[in-house]
C-alpha positions in Angstrom: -13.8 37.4 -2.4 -14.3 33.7 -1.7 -17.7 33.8 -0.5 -19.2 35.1 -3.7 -16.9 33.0 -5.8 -17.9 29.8 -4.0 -21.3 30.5 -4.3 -20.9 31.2 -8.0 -18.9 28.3 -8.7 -21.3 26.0 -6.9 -24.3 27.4 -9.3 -22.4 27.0 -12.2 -21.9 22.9 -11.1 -25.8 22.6 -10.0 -26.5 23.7 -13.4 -24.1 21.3 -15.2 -25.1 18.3 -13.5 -28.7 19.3 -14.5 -27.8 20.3 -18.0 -26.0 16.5 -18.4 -28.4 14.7 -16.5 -26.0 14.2 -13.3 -28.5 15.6 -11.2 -30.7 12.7 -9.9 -27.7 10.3 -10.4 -25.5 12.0 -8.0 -28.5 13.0 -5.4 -30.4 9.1 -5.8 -26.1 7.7 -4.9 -26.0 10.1 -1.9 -29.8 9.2 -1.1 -29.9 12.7 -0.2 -33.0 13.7 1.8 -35.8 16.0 0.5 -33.9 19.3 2.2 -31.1 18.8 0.1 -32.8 17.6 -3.0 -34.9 20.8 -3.3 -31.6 23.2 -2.6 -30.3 21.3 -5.4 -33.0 21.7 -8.0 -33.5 25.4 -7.2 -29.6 25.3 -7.7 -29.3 23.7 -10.9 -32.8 24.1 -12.8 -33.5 27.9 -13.0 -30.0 28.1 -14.2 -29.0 24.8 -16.4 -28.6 27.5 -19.5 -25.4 28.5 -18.0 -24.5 24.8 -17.7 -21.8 23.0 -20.1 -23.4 19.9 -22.1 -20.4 17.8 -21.9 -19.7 14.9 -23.7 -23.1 13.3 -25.2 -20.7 10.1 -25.5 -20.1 9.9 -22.0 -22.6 9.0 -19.1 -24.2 11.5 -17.1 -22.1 11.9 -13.9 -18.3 11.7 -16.4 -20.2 13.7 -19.0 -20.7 16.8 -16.1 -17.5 16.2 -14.4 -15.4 16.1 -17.3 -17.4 19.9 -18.8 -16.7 21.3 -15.4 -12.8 21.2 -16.0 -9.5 19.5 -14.1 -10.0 19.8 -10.3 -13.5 18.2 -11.1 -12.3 15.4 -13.4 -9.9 14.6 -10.7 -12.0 14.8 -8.1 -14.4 11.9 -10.3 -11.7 9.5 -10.4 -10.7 9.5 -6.8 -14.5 9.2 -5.7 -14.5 6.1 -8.3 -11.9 4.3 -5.6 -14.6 5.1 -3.0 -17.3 3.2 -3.4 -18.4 3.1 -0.1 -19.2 7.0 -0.3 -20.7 7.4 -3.6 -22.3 3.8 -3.9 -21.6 0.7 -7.1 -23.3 1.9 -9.8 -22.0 5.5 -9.9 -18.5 4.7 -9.1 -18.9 2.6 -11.6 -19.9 5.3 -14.0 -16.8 7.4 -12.6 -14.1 4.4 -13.5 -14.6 5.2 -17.4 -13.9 8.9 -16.8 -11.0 9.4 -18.7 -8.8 12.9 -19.2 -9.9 14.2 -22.2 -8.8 17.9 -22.0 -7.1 18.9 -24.7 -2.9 19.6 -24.9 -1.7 23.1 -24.5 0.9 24.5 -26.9 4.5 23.1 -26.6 5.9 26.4 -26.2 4.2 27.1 -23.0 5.3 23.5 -21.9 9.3 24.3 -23.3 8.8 27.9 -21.5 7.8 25.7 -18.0 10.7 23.5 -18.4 13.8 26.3 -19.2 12.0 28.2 -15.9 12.1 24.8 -13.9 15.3 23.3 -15.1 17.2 26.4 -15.7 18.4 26.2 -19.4 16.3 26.1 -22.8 14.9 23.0 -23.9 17.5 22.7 -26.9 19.9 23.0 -24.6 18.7 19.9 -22.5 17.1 17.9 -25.4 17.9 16.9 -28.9 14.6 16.1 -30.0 11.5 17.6 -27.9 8.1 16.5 -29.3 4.4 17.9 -29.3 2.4 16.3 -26.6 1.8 12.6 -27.1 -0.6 11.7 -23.8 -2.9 14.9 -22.1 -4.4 14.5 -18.3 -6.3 17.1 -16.1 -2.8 17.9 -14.2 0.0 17.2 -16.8 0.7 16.3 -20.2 3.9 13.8 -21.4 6.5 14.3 -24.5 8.5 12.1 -25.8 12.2 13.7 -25.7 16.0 12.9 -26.4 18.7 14.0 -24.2 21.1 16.2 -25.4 24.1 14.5 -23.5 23.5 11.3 -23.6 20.8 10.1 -26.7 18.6 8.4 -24.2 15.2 8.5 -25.1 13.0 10.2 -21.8 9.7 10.7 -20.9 8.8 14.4 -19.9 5.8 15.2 -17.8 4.8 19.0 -17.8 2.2 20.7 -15.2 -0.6 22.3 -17.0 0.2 26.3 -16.4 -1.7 28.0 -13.9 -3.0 24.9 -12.6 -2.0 25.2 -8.9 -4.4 28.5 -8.8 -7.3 26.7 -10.4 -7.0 23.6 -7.9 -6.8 26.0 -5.0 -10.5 28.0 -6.0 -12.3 24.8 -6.8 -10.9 23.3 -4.1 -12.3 26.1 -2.1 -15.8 25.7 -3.4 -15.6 21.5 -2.3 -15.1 22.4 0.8 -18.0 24.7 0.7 -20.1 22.4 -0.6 -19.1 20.3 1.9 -20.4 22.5 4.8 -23.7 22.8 2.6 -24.2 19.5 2.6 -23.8 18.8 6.1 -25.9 21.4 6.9 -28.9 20.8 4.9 -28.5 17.1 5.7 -27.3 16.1 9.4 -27.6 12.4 8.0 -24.7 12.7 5.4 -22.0 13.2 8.1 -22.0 9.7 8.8 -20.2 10.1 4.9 -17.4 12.7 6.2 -18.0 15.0 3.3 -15.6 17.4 4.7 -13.0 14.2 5.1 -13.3 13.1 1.3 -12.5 16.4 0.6 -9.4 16.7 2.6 -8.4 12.9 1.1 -9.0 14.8 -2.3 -6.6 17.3 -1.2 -3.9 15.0 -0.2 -3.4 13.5 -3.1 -4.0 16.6 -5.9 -1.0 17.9 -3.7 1.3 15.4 -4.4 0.4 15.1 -8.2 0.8 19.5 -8.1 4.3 18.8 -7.3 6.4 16.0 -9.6 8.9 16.0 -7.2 6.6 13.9 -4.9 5.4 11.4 -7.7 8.9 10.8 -8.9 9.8 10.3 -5.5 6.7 7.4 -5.3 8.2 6.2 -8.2 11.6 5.7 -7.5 10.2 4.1 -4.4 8.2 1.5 -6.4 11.1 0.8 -8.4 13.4 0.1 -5.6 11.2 -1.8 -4.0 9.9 -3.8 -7.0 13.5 -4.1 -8.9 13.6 -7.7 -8.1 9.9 -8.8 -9.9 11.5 -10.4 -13.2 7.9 -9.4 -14.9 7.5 -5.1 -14.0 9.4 -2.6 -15.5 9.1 0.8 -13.9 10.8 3.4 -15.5 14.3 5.2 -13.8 13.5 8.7 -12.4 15.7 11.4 -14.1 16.1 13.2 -10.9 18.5 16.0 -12.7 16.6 17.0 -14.9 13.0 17.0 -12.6 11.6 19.6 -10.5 8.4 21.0 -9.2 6.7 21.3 -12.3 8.8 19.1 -14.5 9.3 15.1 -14.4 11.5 13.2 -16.4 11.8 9.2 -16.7 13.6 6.9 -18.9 11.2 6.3 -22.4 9.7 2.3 -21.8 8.7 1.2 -25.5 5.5 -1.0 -25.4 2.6 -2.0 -26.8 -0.9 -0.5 -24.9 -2.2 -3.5 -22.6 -5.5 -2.6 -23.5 -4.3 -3.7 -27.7 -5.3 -6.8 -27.7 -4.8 -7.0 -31.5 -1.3 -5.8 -31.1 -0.2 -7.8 -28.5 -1.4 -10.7 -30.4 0.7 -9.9 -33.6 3.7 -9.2 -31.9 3.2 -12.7 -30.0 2.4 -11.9 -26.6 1.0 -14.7 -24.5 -2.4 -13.3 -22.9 -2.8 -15.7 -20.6 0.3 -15.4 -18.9 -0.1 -11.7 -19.0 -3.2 -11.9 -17.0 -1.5 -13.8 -14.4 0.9 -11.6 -14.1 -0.9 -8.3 -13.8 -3.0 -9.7 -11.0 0.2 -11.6 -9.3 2.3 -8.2 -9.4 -0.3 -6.4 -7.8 -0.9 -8.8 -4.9 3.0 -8.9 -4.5 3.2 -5.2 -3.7 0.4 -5.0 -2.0 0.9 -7.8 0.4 4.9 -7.7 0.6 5.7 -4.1 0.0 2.5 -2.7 1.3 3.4 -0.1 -1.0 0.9 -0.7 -4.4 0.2 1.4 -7.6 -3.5 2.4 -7.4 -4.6 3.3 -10.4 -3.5 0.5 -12.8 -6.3 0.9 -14.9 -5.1 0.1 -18.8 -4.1 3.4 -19.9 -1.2 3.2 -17.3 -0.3 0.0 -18.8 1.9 -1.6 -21.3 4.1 -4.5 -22.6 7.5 -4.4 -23.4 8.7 -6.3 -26.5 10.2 -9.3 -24.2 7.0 -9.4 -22.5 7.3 -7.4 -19.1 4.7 -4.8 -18.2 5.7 -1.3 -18.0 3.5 0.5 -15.1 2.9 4.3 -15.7 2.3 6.9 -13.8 2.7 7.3 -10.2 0.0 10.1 -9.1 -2.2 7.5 -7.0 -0.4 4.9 -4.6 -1.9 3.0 -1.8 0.3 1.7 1.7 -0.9 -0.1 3.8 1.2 -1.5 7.3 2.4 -4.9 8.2 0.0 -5.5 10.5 -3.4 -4.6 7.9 -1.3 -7.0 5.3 -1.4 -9.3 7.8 -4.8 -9.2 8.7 -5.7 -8.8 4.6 -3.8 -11.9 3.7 -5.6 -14.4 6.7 -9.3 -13.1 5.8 -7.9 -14.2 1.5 -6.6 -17.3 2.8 -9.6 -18.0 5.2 -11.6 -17.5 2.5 -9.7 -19.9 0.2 -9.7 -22.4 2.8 -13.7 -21.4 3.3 -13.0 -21.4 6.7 -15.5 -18.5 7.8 -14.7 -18.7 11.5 -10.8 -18.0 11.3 -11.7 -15.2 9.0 -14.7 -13.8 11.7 -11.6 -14.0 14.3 -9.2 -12.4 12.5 -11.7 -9.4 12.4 -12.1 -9.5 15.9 -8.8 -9.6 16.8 -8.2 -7.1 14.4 -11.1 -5.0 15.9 -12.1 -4.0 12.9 -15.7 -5.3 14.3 -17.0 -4.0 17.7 -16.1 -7.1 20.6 -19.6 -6.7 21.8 -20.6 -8.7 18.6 -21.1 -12.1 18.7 -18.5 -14.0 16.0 -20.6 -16.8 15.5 -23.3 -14.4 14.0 -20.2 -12.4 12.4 -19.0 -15.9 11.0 -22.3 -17.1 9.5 -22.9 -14.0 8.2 -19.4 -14.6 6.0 -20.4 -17.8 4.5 -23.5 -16.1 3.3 -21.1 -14.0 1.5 -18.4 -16.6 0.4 -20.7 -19.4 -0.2 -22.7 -18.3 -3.3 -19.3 -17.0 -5.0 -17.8 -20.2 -4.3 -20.7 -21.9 -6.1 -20.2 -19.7 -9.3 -17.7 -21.1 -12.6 -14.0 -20.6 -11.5 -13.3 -18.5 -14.2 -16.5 -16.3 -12.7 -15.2 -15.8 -9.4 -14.5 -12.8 -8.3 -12.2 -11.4 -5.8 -12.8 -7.9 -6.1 -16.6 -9.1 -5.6 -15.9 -10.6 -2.7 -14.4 -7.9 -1.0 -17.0 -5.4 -1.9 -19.3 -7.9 -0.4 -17.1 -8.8 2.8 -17.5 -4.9 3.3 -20.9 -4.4 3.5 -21.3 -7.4 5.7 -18.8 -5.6 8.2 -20.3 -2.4 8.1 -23.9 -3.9 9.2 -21.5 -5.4 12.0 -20.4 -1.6 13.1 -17.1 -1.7 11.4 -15.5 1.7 10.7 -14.7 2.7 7.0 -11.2 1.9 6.5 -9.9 4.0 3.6 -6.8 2.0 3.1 -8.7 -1.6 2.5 -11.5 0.4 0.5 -8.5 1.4 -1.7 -6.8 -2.0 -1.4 -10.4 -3.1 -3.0 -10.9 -0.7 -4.9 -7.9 -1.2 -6.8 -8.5 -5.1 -7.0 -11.1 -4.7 -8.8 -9.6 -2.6 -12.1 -6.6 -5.3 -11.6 -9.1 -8.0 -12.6 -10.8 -6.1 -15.1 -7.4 -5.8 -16.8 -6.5 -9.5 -16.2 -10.1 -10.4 -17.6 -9.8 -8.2 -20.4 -6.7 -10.2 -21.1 -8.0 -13.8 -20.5 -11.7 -13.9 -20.1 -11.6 -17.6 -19.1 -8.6 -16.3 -16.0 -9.3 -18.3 -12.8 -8.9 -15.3 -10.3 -8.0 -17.7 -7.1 -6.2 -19.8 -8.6 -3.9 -16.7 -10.3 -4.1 -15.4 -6.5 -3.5 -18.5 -4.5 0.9 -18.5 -4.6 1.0 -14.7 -3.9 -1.3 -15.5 -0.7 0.2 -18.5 0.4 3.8 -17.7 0.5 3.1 -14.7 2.0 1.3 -16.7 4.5 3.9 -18.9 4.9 6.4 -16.0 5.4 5.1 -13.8 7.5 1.8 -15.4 9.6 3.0 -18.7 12.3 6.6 -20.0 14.2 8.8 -17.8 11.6 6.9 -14.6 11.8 6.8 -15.2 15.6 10.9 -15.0 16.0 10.8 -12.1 13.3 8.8 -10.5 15.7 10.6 -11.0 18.5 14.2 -10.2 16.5 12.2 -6.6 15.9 11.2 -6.5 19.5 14.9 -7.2 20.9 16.4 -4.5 18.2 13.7 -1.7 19.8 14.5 -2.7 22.8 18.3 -2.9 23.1 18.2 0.5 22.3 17.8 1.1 25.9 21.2 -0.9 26.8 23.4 2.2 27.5 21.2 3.3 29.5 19.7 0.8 31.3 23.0 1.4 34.6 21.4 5.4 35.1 17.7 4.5 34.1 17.8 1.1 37.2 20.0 3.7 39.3 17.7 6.7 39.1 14.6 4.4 39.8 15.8 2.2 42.4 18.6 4.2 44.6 17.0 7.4 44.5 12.9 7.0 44.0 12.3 10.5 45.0 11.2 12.6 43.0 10.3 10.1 40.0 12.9 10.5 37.1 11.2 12.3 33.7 10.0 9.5 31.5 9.3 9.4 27.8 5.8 11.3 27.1 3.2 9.1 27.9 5.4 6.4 30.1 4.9 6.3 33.9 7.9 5.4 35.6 7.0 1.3 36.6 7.1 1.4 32.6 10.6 2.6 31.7 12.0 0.1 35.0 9.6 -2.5 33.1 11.2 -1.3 29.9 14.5 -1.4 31.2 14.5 -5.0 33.2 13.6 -6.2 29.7 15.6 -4.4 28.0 18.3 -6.1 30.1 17.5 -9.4 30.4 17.1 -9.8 26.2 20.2 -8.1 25.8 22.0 -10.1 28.2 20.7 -13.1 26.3 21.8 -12.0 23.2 25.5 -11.4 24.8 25.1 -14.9 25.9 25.4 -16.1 22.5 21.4 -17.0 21.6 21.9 -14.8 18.6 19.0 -15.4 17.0 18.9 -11.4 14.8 
């Protein structure tokens, strides 16, 4: 039965992105060859009649997307954080794709949450409203709890919306084999990996449980920013297909006439929008990645509220590390550190030559540093800084492309905000005290203090593991997967020596 659907299905999409116009926009982004341009055509032309037309509002690749239903509307929005597949201009077009299906009836969404939460909705709620926000995977009301009067926000799964992510995600993954097929040269794209990315996250959005869980982590973990207000997970009464969170009153961040008359202070707002994100990003390495302005808005003393969990981004100490020095370097303009830090990141092949790598960066930083203040920037920069690395042989990384990805709808927020923002200068604090903390002498000893913890793991055993190896060699004691035994005795004499130093009083943890 999947063959025939698949097939069907990826007619039915050939002839909407011709109906709307997507056609050459999507093949021209892809610079597919003439093998796969001609399968296309025959695929879309004979049969654009069965197309949908879409939104006539809406630009061609959105306008397609958005007629061909959820999965596909989805699947547009990731693909916008993923410029590096799907090239500038049309990820641009995708970043104005918004959800524009329309609600379904609150008594299928009161019948989903009695199933989920095991009691009727009057039971659990004194007021229950008709939809008040509708996406491609959920739709929110705005509730009261019976018990306690608190006002709640109550995200419901669209129904049957598991079943129609599973076929269409059947049919990417065909067109994914397709492609490859009839175009060898695409691979170097990993159609069959964007697809899988895709996957991953729909899966976590399919069940609430895992977005409330990635917002309760950005809470705890953000609970000390005086500016960000994430709203308290309702864990009681979530589940699978249900998600409750406390109601956050505010005004839309993209209002800039409301904000205004209630007395907001733009400036400082656009600060603080592109300050938050850097924090997270760079201290947490746990970030919101989709703060576009419809998951946005300011609470009446001024804080931003962030919405919506679906789409995070994590990155590890040592790429926060790495992401901070090449900021910093290119703060300082010093194009060399930042060609190092590459290299010793290996993020560029060592065969390269960093002097090459590093005059290559100040053709890149230089004319951006030459611009206005208020014109510069950073998300710029790092689309640049990519493309600069990947003529070096640098591998996609999906994290950083995300990391940059995201940057840039922070700034269009915080320009949105104040036009006349000074991006670096916003930046600069974030970067250096993060420098300051966590890259030199003090990050060093934090190091080591992690190092000594790991390894003082080993101090009950270091008597049998020093006995085993030295008094009776053979045969060769089983060591830890991967470990040949001169490592665990290497291991262990360390092990020994730093926790004897730490008994020794040099308590440096």
């Amino acid at each position: 039965m999947r063959g025939p659907h698949n097939i069907w299905r990826l007619i039915v999409t050939g002839a909407t992105l011709e109906r709307t116009g997507a056609m050459k926009v999507v093949l021209d982004a892809m610079e597919a060859p003439a093998p796969l341009r001609i399968f296309a055509r025959i695929l879309g032309w004979p049969f654009a009649w069965l197309g949908e037309k879409g939104d006539p509002a809406l630009p061609p690749a959105p306008r397609a997307l958005t007629a061909l239903g959820p999965a596909y509307i989805k699947f547009g929005q990731i693909l916008s954080t993923r410029p590096d597949l799907v090239g500038a201009e049309l990820a641009g077009q995708l970043m104005v794709l918004q959800d524009r299906l329309a609600p379904f009836d609150i008594e299928t969404a009161k019948a989903t949450v009695e199933e989920e939460l095991g009691s009727p909705v009057e039971t659990l709620f004194s007021e229950f409203s008709a939809p008040i926000a509708a996406a491609s995977i959920a739709q929110v009301h705005r509730a009261r709890l019976a018990e306690s009067g608190d006002e709640v926000a109550v995200k419901v799964l669209r129904p049957k919306i598991e079943r129609a992510f599973r076929r269409d995600l059947d049919a990417f993954y065909f067109a994914a084999s397709v492609i490859e097929f009839l175009s060898p040269a695409s691979r170097r794209l990993h159609p069959h990996d964007v697809v899988e990315h895709f996957e991953g996250i729909v899966r976590g959005e399919l069940d609430l449980r895992l977005e409330a869980s990635a917002a309760s982590e950005f809470a705890a973990n953000t609970a000390a920013d005086a500016g960000l207000i994430v709203p308290e997970v309702r864990w009681h009464m979530s589940g699978r297909r249900v998600m409750t969170l406390d109601w956050a009153e505010g005004i839309p961040i993209s209002d800039l006439d409301a904000l205004d008359a209630a007395g907001h202070d733009r400036v400082k707002l656009a600060e603080e929008v592109l300050q938050l994100f850097l924090s997270h990003a760079l201290r947490d390495g746990y970030f919101h990645a989709d703060m576009h302005q419809g998951n946005l808005k300011v609470a009446p003393d001024g804080r931003i509220i962030a919405l919506d969990f679906g789409i995070m981004g994590r990155i590890d100490d040592y790429t926060r590390r790495t992401y901070a020095e090449i900021l910093f370097g290119f703060m300082r303009r010093d194009y060399r550190r930042i060609a190092e830090v590459h290299f010793e990141a290996g993020y560029v092949p060592a065969d390269r030559d960093v002097d090459d790598f590093a005059r290559a960066l100040r053709a890149v930083g230089e004319p951006i540093f030459g611009m206005d203040a208020t014109h510069i920037s950073m998300g710029r920069l790092l689309t640049y800084l990519f493309e600069v690395t990947e003529r070096f042989g640098m591998e996609t990384r999906t994290e950083l492309i995300l990391l940059q990805r995201t940057m840039v709808v922070v700034e269009g927020v915080a320009r949105s905000l104040d036009p006349h923002i000074n991006i670096w200068q916003a930046a600069r604090p974030v970067v250096e005290g993060y420098i300051r903390k966590n890259v030199g002498p003090l990050a060093v000893m934090a190091d080591v203090a992690r190092t000594v913890r790991v390894l003082s793991r080993f101090g009950p055993r270091l008597p049998q593991l020093v006995e085993e190896r030295l008094l009776r060699p053979p045969p060769p004691p089983p060591a830890p997967a991967g470990w040949s035994g001169w490592s665990v005795l290497a291991v262990s004499l360390i092990s020994g020596l730093l926790v004897a130093v730490v008994l020794l009083g040099l308590d440096f943890l």
